[in-house]
C-alpha positions as CSV (number, residue, x, y, z in Angstrom):
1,X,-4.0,-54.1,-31.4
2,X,-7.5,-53.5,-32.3
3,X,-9.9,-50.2,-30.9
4,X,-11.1,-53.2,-28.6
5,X,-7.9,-54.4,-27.4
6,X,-6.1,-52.7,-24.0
7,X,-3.4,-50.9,-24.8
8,X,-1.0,-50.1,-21.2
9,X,0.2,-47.0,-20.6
10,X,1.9,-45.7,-17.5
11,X,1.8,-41.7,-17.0
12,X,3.1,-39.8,-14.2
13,X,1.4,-36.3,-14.2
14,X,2.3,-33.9,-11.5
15,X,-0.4,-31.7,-10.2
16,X,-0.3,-28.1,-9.3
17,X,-1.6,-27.9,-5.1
18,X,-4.7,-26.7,-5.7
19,X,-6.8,-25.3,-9.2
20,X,-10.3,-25.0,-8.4
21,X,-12.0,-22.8,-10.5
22,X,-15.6,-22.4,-8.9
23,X,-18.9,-21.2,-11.4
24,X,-22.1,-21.2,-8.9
25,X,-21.0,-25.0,-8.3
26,X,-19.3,-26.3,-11.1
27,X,-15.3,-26.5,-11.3
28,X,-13.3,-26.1,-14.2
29,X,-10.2,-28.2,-12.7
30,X,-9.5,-30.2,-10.0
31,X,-7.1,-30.2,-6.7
32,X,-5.1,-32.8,-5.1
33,X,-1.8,-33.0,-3.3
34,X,0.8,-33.3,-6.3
35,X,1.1,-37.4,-6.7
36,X,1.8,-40.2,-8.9
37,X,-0.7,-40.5,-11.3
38,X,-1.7,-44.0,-13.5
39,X,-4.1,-44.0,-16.7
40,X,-4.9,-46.9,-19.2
41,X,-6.1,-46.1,-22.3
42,X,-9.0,-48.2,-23.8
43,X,-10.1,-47.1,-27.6
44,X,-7.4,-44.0,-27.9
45,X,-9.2,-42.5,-24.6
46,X,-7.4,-41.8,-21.5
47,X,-9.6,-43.4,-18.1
48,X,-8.0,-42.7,-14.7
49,X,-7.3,-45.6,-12.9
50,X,-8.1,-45.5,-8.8
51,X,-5.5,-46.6,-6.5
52,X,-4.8,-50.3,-5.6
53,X,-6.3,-49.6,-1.7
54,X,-9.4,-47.6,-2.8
55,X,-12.3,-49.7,-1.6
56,X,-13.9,-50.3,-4.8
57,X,-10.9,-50.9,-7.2
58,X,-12.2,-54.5,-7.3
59,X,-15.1,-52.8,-9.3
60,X,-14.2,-50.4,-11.2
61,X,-14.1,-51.4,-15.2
62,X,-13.8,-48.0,-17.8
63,X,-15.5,-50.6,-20.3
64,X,-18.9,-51.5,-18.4
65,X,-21.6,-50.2,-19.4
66,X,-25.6,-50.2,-17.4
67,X,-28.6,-49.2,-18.5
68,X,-29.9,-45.3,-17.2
69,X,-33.1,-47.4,-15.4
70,X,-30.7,-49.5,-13.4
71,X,-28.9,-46.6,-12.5
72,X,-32.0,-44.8,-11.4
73,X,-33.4,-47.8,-9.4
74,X,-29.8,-48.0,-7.2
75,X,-30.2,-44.6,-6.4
76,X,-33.5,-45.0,-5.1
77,X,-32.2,-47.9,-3.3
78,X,-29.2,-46.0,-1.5
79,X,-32.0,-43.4,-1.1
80,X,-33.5,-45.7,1.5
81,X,-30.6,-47.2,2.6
82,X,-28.0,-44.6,3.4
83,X,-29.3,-41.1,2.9
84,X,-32.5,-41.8,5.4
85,X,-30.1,-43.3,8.2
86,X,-28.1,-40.0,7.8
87,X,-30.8,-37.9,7.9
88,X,-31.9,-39.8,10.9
89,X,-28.2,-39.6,12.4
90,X,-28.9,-35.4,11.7
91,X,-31.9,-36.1,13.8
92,X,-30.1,-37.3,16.8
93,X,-27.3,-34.4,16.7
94,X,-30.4,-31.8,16.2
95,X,-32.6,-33.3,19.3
96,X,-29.5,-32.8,21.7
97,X,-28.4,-30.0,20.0
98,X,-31.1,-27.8,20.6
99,X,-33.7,-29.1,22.6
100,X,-32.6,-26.2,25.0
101,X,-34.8,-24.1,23.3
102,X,-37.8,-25.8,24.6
103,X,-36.0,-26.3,28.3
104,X,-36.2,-22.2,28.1
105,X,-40.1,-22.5,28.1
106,X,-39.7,-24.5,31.6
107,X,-38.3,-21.8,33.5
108,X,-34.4,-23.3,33.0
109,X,-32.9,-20.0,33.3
110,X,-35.1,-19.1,36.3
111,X,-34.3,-23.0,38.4
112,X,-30.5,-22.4,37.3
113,X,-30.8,-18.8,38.4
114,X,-29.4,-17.5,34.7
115,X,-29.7,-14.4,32.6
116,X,-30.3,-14.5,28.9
117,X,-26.8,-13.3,28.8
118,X,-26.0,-16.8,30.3
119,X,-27.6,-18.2,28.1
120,X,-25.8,-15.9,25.2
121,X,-22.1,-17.3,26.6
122,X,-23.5,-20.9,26.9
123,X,-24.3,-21.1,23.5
124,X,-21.0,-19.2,22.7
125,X,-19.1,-21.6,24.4
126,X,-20.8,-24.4,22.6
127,X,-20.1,-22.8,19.2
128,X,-16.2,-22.2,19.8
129,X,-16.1,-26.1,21.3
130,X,-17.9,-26.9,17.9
131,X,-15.9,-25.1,15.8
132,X,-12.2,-26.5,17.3
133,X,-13.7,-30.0,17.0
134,X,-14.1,-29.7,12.9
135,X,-10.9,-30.0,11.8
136,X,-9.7,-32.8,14.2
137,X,-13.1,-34.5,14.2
138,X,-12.3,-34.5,10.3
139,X,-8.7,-36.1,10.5
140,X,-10.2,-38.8,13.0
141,X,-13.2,-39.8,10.5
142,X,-10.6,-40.1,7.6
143,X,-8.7,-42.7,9.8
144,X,-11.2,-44.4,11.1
145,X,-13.8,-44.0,8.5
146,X,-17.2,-42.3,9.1
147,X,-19.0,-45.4,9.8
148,X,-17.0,-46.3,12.9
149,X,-16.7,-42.3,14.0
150,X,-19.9,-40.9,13.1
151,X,-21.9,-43.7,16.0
152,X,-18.8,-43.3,18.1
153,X,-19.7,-39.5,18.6
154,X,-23.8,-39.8,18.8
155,X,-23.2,-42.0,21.7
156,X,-20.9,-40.1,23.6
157,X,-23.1,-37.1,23.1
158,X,-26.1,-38.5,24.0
159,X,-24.2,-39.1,27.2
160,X,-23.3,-35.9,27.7
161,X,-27.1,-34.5,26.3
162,X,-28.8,-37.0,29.5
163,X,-26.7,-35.9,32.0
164,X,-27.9,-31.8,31.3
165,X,-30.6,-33.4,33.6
166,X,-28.4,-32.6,36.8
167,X,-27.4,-29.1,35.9
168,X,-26.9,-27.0,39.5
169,X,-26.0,-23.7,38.1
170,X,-23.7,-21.9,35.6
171,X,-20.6,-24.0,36.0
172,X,-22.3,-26.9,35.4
173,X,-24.0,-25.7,32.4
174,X,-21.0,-23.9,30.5
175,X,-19.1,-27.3,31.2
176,X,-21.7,-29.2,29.4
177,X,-22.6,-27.1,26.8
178,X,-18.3,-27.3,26.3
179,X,-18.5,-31.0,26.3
180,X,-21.3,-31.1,23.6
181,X,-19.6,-29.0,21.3
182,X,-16.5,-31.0,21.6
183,X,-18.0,-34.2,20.5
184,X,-20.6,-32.6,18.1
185,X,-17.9,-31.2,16.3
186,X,-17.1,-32.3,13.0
187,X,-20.3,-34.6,12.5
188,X,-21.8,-32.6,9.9
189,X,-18.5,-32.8,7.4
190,X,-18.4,-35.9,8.3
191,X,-21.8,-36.9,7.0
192,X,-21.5,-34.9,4.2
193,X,-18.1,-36.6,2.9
194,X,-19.6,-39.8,3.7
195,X,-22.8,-39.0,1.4
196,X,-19.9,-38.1,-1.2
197,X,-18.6,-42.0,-1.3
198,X,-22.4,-42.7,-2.8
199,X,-23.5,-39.8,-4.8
200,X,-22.7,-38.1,-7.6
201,X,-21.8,-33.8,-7.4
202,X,-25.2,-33.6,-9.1
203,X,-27.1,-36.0,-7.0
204,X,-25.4,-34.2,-3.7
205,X,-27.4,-31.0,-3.4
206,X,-31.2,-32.4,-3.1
207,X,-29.8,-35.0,-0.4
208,X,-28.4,-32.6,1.3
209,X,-32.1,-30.7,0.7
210,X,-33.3,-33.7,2.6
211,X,-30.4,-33.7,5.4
212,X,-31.4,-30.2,6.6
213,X,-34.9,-31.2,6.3
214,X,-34.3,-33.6,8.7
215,X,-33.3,-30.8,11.2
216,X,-35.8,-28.5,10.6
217,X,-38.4,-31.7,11.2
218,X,-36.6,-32.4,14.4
219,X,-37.9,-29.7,15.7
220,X,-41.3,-29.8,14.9
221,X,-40.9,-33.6,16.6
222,X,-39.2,-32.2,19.3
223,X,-41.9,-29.3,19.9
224,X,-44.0,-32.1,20.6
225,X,-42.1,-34.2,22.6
226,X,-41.6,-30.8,24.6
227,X,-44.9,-30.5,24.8
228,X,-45.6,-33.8,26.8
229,X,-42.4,-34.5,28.2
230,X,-42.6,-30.6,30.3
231,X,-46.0,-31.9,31.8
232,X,-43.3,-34.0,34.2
233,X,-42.5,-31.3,35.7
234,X,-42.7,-32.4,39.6
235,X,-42.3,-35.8,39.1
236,X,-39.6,-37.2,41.3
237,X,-39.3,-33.6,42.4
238,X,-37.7,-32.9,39.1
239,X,-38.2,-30.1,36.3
240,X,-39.8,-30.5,33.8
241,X,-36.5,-30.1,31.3
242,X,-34.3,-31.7,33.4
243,X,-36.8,-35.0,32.0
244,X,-36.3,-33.5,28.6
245,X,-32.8,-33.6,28.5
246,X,-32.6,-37.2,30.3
247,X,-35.6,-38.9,28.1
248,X,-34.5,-37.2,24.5
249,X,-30.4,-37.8,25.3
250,X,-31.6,-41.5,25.7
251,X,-33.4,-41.7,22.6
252,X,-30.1,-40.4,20.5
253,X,-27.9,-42.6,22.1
254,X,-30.2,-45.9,21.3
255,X,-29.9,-44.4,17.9
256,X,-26.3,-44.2,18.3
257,X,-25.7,-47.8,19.0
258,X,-28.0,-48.7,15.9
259,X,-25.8,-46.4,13.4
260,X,-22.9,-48.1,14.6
261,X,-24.1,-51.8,13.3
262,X,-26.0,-50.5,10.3
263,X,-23.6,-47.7,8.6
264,X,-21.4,-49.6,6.2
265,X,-18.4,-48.4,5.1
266,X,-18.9,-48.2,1.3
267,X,-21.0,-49.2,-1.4
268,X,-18.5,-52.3,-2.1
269,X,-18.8,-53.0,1.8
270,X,-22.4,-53.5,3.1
271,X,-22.1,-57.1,4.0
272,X,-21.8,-58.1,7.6
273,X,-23.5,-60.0,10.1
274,X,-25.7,-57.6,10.8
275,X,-26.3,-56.2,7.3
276,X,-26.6,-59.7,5.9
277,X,-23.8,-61.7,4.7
278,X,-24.7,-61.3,1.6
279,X,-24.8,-57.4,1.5
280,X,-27.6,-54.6,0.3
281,X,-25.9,-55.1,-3.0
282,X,-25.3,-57.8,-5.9
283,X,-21.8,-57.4,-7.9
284,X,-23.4,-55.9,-10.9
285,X,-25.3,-53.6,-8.6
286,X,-21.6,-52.4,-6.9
287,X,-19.8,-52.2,-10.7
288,X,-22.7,-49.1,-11.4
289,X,-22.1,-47.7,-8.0
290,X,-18.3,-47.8,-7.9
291,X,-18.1,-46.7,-12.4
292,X,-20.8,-44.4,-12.0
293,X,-19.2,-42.6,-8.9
294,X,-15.5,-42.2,-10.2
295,X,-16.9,-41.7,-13.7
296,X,-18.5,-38.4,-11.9
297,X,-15.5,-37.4,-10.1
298,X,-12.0,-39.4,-10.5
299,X,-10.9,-38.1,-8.0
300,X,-12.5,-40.2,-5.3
301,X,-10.5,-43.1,-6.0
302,X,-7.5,-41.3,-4.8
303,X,-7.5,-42.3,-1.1
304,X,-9.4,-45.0,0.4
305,X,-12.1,-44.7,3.4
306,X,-9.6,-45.4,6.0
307,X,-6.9,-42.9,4.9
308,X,-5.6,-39.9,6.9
309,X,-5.0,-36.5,6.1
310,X,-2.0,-34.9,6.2
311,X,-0.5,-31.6,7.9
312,X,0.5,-30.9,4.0
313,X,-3.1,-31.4,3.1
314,X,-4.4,-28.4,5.8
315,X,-1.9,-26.1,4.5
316,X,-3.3,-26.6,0.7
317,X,-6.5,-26.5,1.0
318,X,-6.1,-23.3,3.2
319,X,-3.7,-21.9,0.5
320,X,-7.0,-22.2,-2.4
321,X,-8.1,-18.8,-2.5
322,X,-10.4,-19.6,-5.2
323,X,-12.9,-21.0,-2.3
324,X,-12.6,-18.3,0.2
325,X,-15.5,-16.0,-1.0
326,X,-18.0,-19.6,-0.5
327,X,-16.2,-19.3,3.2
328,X,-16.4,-15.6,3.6
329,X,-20.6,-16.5,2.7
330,X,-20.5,-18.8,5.4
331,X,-19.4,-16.7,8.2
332,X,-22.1,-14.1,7.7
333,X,-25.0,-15.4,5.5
334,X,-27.3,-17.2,8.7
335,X,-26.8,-14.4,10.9
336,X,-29.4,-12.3,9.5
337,X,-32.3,-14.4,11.4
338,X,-30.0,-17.1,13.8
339,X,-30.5,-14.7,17.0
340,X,-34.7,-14.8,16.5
341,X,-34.2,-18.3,15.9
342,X,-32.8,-18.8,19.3
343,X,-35.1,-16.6,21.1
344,X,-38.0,-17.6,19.6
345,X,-39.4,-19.0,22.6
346,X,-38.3,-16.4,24.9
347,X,-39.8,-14.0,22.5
348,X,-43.2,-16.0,22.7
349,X,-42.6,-16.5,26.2
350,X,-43.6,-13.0,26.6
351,X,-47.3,-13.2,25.6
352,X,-48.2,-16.7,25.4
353,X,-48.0,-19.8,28.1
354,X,-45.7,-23.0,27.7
355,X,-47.9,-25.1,25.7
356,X,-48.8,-22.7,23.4
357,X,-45.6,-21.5,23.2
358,X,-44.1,-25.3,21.9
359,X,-47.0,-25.3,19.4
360,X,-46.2,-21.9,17.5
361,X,-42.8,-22.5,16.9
362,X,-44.2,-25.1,14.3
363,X,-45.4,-23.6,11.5
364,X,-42.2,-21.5,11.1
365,X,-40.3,-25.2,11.3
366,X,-42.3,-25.8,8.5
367,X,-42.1,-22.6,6.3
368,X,-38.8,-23.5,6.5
369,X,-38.7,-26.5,5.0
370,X,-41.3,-25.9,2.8
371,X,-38.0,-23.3,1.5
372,X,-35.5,-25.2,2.1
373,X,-36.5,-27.5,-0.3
374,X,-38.0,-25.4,-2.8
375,X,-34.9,-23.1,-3.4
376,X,-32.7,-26.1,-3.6
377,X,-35.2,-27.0,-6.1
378,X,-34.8,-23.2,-8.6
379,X,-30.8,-23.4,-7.3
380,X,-30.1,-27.0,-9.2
381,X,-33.0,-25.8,-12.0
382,X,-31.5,-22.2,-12.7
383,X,-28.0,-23.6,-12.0
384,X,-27.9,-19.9,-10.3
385,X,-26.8,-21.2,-6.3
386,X,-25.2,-17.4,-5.4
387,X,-28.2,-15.5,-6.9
388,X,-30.4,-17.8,-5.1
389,X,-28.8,-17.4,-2.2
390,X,-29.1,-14.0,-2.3
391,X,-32.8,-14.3,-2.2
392,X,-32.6,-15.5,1.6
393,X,-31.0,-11.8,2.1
394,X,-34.0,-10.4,-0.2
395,X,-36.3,-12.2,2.5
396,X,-35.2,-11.3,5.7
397,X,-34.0,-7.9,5.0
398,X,-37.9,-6.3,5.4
399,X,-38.9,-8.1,8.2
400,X,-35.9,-7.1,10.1
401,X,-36.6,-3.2,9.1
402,X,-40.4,-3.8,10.5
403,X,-38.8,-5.8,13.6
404,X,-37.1,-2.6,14.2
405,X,-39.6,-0.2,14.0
406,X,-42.6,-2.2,15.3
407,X,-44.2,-0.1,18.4
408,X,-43.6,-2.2,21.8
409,X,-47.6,-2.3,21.9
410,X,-48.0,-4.1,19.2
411,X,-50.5,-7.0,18.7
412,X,-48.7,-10.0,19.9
413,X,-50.0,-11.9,16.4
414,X,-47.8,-9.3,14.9
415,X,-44.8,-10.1,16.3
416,X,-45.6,-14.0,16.3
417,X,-45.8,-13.8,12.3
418,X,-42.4,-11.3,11.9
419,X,-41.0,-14.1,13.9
420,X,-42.0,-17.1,12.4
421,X,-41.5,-15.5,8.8
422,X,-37.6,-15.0,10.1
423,X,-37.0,-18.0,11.3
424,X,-38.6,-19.3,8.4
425,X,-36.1,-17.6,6.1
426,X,-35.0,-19.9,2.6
427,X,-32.2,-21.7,4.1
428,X,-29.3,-21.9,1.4
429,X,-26.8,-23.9,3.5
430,X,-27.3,-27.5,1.8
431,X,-26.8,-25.2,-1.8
432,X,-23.4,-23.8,-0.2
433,X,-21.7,-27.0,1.4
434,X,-22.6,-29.0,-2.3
435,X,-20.8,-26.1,-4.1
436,X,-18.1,-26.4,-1.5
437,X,-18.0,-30.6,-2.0
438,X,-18.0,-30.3,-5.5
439,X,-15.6,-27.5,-5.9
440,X,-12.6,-28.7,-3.5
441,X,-11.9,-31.4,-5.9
442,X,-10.5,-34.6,-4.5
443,X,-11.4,-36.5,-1.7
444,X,-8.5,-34.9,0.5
445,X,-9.6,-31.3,-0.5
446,X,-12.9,-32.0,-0.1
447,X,-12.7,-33.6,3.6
448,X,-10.8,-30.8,4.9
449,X,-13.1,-27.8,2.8
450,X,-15.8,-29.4,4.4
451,X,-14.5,-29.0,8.1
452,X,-13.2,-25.6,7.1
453,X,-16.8,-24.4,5.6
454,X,-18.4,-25.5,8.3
455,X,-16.1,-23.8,10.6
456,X,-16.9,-20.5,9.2
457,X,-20.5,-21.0,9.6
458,X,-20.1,-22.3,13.6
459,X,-17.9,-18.9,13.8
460,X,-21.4,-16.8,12.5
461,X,-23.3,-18.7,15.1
462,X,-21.2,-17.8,17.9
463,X,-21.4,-13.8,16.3
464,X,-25.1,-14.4,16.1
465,X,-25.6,-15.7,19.8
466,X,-24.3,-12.3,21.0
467,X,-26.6,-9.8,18.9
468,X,-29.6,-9.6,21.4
469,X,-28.3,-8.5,24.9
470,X,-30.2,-8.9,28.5
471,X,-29.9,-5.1,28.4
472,X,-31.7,-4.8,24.9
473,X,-34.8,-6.8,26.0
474,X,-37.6,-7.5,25.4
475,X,-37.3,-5.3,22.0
476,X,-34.2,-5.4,20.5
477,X,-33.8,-2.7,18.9
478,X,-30.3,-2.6,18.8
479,X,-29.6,-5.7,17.9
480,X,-32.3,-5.8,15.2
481,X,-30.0,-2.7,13.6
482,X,-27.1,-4.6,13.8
483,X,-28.6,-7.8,12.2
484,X,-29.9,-4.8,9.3
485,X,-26.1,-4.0,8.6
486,X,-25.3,-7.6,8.2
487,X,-27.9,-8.3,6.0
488,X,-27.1,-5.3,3.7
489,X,-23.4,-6.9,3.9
490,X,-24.5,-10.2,2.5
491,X,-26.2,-8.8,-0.5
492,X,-23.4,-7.2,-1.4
493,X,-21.3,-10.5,-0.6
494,X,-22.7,-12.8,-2.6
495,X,-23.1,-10.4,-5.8
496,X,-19.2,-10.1,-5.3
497,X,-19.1,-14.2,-4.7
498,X,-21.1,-14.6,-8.1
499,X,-19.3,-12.2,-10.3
500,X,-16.0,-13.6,-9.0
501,X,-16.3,-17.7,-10.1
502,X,-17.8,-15.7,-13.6
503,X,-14.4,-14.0,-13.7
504,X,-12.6,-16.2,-12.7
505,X,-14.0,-18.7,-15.5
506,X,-13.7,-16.6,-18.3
């Protein structure tokens, strides 16, 4: 048989749980549930095989070979195609998710007769809804598939997000902020693992860059649409947020209905009626995607995208201990300037009017994408994704100390910039939840570390929405020490998280 030739081999190879070995992003092994394994070997070289019900076994071909160009031209092309729906999908979940920070600038709390520590347990209870939703919003995507889940859940949201418009009081409003949590939950994982079936671990970080973007320009759009929308106020006899809630929860569900006839299922499965018959895709086009992909990361031909996770799974992935420092990080490291992101309009509320209120809060929107993307950028450079996050600590740690100390006289421009330049803090979560995607190692792992990450960093919001008390207003200055200790505790944490993966991979 010549170095050409096929030669057949069946190996079965069992696997150790889990043996992810983590180096700021970059795993030494790989972790999946112990299985039956099958390699061919083609010119003395051993090339996993995927399983017979992955999606794009039909594709996959460890001799074919494409030019670098091609490659770069299809990854423009999902560019456009997928990763810009999904950041419009992010869109929709943002708009619903925290337009209520512009209903605060209507007088909500006032019409509802609420407190700001109503508003503190609201958001609580939205948080802990949230965060019980990951795991078994997780488990349903992986059955289903994220196409078919992901538009299921924007439209019952937006449902949910429309009728906030007839909120009487604070039953009303703990039951829907309950309700939005619950269906919310989950959707970012899910995105995320559904990016995964079209990128490569490399490719993952500066989409993920553009995901959170997305967020951060939601509400710069949404400060606008504020802006006008509010003006309503009195028309029909209604306030002026209860037409926020009831124009923008519309909006997300009509995008809702869209995602659930464009999203396709996989690079192998974009033809449809609506999509074309034909597809986004010619076969040559779905041999890179699929070789390039499992080339990257074997792994994901281990399940296909309408395979469940088990119970045995859960347990696992909760047993690799290797990833708890990157979850440990994500309870803690947004707290530092999450409570003056949520106040920041009851902050300005206190020396400027409605309008201008909605118009301030932009420029911090876009300092923060201006670092979102920039540290992504040094992260992926420097391949240093703990150091840089450590930076964010670096950042907010001085203007928390003049927070603090500033006199309660103070020119209100002073406190407007300490403000925007918190809430404008380098965001490091898109760095974090690639290092967690690319370290949990199959697609099994990887759905359920996903859920789990994320789960940790609903958990900080929920710490974060109860730092500034109605009885510490309008300064803070207890709950600006508080968010002082935590930031101290996060530079120490992710030193700790970056010399442990350099231990560990000695």
């Amino acid at each position: 048989m010549s170095s050409r030739e096929l030669e057949l081999e069946l190996k079965k190879e069992q696997e150790p749980p889990i043996t992810t070995v983590v180096e700021d992003g970059f795993s030494s092994g790989s972790s999946s549930l112990a299985e039956d394994k099958t390699f061919i070997r083609v010119a003395g070289e051993e090339s996993y095989i995927p399983i017979d019900k992955y999606e794009g076994r039909h594709r996959w071909d460890p001799q074919f070979e494409w030019d670098p160009a091609e490659e770069k031209k299809i990854v423009r092309k999902i560019d456009m195609r997928i990763c810009t729906w999904v950041c419009l999908a992010f869109f929709a979940l943002q708009l619903d998710r925290a337009n209520i920070v512009q209903a605060l600038t209507d007088n909500m709390l006032d019409d509802l007769r609420l407190n700001t520590n109503d508003y503190n347990y609201g958001q609580t209870i939205f948080y802990l809804c949230f965060l019980s939703a990951e795991l078994p919003s997780q488990l349903i995507s992986k059955k289903l598939g994220p196409d078919r889940w992901i538009p299921i859940q924007m439209i019952c949201w937006s449902l949910v997000a429309s009728f906030q418009a007839f909120l009487s009081g604070r039953s009303s409003f703990y039951a829907c902020r309950a309700l939005l949590g619950l269906i919310e939950g989950g959707f970012i994982p899910d995105t995320i693992l559904y990016l995964s079936y079209w990128y490569k671990g490399r490719e993952l970080p500066a989409r993920l860059a553009w995901f959170w973007t997305s967020y951060q320009a939601t509400s710069i759009v949404g400060a606008f649409l504020a802006a006008a929308i509010l003006t309503m106020r009195g028309v029909n006899g209604m306030a002026g947020w209860r037409w926020l809630f009831a124009i923008e929860g519309t909006l997300t569900g009509l995008i809702g209905i869209a995602t659930y006839f464009y999203m396709p299922p996989s690079p192998c499965q974009t033809a449809s009626r609506f999509r074309g018959k034909d597809g986004w895709f010619g076969e040559r086009e779905e041999k890179i995607m699929v070789n390039r992909i499992l080339r990257d990361d074997p792994s994901k031909g281990d399940m296909h995208n309408r395979q469940a996770v088990t119970p045995k799974l859960l347990y696992y992935a909760l047993l690799d201990w290797e990833m708890w420092p990157i979850y440990m990080i994500g309870l803690s490291f947004l707290i530092p300037n999450y409570p003056v992101t949520q106040y920041l309009s009851l902050i300005l509320k206190q020396s400027f009017g409605r309008f201008e209120v909605n118009m301030l809060t932009i420029p911090s929107y876009v300092l923060f994408i201006i670092n979102l993307l920039f540290w992504t950028w040094v992260s992926e450079k420097t391949n240093q994704r703990f150091l840089t996050g450590l930076v964010s600590q670096i950042w907010a740690m001085p203007l928390l100390i003049a927070s603090e100390f500033l006199p309660g006289d103070a020119s209100r421009w002073v406190k407007y910039a300490l403000a925007t330049l918190l809430v404008g803090t380098p965001y490091v979560h898109a760095i974090h939840v690639a290092i967690t995607s690319r370290n949990a190692g199959s697609v099994r792992t990887r759905t359920v570390a996903s859920a789990l990450y994320n789960m940790f960093v609903q958990a900080s919001n929920i710490i974060g929405s109860n730092i500034f008390r109605n009885d510490d207003k309008p300064l803070y200055r207890r709950g600006y020490r508080v968010l002082i200790a935590i930031c101290a505790y996060n530079m120490v944490l992710f030193l700790f998280a970056k010399w442990f993966y350099v231990w560990r991979n000695k």
